[in-house]
C-alpha positions in Angstrom: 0.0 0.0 0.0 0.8 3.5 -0.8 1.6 6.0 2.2 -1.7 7.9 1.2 -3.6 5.2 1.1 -2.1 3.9 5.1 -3.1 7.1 6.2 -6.9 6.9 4.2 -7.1 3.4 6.1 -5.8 4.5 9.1 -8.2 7.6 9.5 -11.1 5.3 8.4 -10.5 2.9 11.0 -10.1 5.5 13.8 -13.8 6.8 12.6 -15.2 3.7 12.4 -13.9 2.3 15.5 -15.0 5.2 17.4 -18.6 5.3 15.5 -18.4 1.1 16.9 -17.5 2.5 20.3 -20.8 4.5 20.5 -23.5 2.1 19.1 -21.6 -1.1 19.2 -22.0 -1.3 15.3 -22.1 0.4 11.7 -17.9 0.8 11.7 -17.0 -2.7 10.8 -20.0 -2.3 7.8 -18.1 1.1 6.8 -14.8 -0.3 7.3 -15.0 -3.2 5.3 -16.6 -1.3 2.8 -13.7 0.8 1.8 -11.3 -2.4 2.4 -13.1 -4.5 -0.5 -12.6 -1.3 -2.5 -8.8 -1.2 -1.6 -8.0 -4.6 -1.2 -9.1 -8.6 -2.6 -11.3 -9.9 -0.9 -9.4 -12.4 1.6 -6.8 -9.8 2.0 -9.8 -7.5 3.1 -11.1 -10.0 5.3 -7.7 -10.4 7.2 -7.6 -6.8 7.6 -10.9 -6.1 8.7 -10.3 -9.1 10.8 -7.9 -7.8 12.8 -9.1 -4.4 13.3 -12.7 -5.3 14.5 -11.0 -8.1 16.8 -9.1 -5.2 18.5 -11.7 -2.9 18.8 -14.3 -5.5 19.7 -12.0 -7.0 22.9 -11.3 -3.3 24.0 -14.8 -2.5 24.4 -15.7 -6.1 26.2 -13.0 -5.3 28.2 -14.0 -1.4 28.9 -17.7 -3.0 29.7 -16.6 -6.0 31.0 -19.4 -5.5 34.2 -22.4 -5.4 31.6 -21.9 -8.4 29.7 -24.4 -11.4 29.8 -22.1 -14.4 30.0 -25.1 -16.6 29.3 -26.2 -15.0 26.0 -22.8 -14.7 25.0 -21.9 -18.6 25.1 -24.9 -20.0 23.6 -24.3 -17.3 20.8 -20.5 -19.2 20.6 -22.2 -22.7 20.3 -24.3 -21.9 17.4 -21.1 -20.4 16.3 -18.6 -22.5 16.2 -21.2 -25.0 14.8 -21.2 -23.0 11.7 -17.3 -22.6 11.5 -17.2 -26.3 11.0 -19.8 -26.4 8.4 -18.1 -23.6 6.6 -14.8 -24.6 6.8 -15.7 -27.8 4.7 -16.8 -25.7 1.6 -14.0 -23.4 1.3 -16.0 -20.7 -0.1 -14.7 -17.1 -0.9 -17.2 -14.8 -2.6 -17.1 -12.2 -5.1 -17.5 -8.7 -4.1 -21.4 -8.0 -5.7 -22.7 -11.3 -3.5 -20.7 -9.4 -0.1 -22.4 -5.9 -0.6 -25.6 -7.5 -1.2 -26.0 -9.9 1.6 -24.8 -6.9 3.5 -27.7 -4.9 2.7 -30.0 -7.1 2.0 -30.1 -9.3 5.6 -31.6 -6.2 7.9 -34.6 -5.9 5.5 -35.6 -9.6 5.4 -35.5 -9.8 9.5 -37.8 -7.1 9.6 -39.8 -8.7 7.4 -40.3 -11.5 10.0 -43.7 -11.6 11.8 -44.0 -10.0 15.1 -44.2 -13.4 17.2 -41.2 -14.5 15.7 -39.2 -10.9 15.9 -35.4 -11.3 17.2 -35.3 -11.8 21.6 -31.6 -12.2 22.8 -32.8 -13.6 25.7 -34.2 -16.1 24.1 -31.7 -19.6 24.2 -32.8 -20.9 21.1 -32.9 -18.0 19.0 -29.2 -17.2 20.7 -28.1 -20.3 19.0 -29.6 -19.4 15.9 -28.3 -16.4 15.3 -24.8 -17.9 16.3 -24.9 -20.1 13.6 -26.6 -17.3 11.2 -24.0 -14.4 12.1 -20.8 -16.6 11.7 -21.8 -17.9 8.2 -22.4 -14.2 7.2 -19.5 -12.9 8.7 -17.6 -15.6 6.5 -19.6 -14.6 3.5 -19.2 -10.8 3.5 -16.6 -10.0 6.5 -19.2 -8.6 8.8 -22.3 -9.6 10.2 -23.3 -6.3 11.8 -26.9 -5.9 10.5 -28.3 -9.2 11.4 -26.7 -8.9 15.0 -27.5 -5.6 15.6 -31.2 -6.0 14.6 -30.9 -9.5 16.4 -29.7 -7.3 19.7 -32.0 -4.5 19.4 -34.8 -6.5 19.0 -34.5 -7.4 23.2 -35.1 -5.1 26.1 -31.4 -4.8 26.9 -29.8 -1.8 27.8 -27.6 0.2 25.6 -24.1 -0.8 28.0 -25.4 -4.3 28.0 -25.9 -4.6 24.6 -22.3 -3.1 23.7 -21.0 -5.6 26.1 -22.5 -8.7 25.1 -22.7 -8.0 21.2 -18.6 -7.2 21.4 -18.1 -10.4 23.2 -19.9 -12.2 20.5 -18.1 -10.3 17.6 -14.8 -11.4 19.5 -15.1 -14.6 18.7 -17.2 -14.1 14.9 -13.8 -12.2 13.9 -12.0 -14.9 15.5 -13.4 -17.1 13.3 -13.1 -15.0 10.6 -9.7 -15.2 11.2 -9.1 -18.6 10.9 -10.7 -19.5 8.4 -9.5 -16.8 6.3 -6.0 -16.6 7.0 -5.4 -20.7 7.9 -8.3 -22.6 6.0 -8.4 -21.2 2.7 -5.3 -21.8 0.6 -4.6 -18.3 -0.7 -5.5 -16.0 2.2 -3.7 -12.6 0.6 -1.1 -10.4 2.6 -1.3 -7.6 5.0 1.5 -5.2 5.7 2.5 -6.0 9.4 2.6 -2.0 10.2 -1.0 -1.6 8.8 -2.1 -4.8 10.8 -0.6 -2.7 14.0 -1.8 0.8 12.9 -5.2 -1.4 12.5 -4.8 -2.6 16.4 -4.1 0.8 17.8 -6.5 2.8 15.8 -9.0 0.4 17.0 -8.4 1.1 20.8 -7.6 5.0 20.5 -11.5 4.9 18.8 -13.0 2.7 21.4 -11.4 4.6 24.5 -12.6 7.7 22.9 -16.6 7.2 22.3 -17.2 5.9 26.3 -17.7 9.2 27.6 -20.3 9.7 24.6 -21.8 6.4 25.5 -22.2 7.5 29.7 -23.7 10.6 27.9 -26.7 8.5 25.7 -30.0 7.6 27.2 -31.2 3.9 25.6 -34.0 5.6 23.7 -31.7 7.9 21.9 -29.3 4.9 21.5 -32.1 2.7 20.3 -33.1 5.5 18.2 -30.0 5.9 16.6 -28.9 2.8 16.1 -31.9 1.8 13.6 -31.3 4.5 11.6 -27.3 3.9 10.9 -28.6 -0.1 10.4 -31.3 0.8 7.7 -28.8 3.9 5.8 -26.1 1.9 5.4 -27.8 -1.5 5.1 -29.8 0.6 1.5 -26.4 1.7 0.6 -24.8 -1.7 0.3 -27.3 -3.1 -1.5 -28.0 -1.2 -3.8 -23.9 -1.1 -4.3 -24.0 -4.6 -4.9 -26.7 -4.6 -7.4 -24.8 -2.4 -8.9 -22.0 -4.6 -9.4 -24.4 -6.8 -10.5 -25.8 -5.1 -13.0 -22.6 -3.3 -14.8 -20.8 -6.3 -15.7 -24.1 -7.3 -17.9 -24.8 -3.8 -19.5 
């Protein structure tokens, strides 16, 4: 990489780690946005990878009283259950298929009846998702819509949620990881000092939204939070329909 384009990614993941510090989502969607732009794909996903694995343990650990231990492992169950299934395939998607499960997956769970609407407190549903988030995280890099939606769907509090959801991402970029950089034959590089610059970006932005957070009430959180889910979630699919759509005009 190019120093102006370090500095471009650096910036980026400073925003988008601090935007992630605040609502516990939309920087990852952001950031590996501009990476699938800048990078291939399974480089991207390394990157990304990284950074969100920093800034996800830094704000477990900065609201390490809040989190729900119990959510948070049967969420890793239904996890790791999908790591194995994925890992078998060895499947690496094209860019247009990334943007438009990005965008697409918050629309179709609103779509759901009411009776069957997302409840993290809900064991089963927990599992679920575990299984549901992982495979979309190893399809597209993120799987910040569906969680989000899946957390915001509960009567948790805005602390608790940023607790438990990090914990969970921990462990989907984690997975990420692995099977990016160990399962798949061809995982791509990344520069050592951008894969540091990633890690500390990723904490300076995380330490820097908690006053912000202490400064929210849950309704303006909750508020908030659905809009960023449903702006970018319409930009990235319409993206990927673009990308789509080009190739064939």
């Amino acid at each position: 990489m190019s120093t102006g384009i370090i500095i471009a990614v650096c910036a980026t993941m400073l925003g988008t780690s601090f935007l992630s510090g605040i609502f516990g989502m939309a920087g990852g969607i952001i950031l590996i946005g501009l990476l699938l732009v800048l990078l291939p794909v399974q480089a991207a996903m390394v990157l990304h990878g990284i950074t969100q694995l920093a800034s996800n343990t830094w704000r477990a650990v900065t609201w390490r009283k809040s989190v729900r231990w119990d959510i948070a492992a049967i969420y890793s169950c239904g996890s790791l259950i999908a790591l194995a299934g994925w890992s078998l395939t060895g499947y690496v998607p094209d860019k247009a298929v990334s943007f438009l499960l990005l965008g697409v997956t918050p629309f179709m769970m609103r779509a759901v009846p009411q009776d069957l609407q997302p409840d993290p407190e809900s064991r089963l549903q927990c599992a679920l998702y575990g299984a549901g988030c992982t495979g979309l995280i190893l399809l597209t890099g993120v799987a910040g819509p569906m969680l989000d939606t899946f957390f915001l769907g509960g009567s948790l509090d805005r602390r608790t949620i940023l607790a438990t959801k990090a914990v969970c991402q921990v462990l989907g970029h984690t997975v990420k990881l692995v099977y990016f950089a160990g399962l798949i034959s061809d995982p791509g590089t990344v520069d050592p000092l951008v894969a540091g610059l990633a890690v500390a970006m990723a904490a300076l932005g995380t330490t820097l939204a908690r006053p912000v957070v202490d400064r929210l009430s849950d309704k303006v959180y909750r508020l908030w939070a659905n809009r960023i889910v449903t702006v970018l979630s319409a930009y990235y699919a319409l993206y990927g329909l673009y990308l789509v759509v080009i190739p064939l005009v």
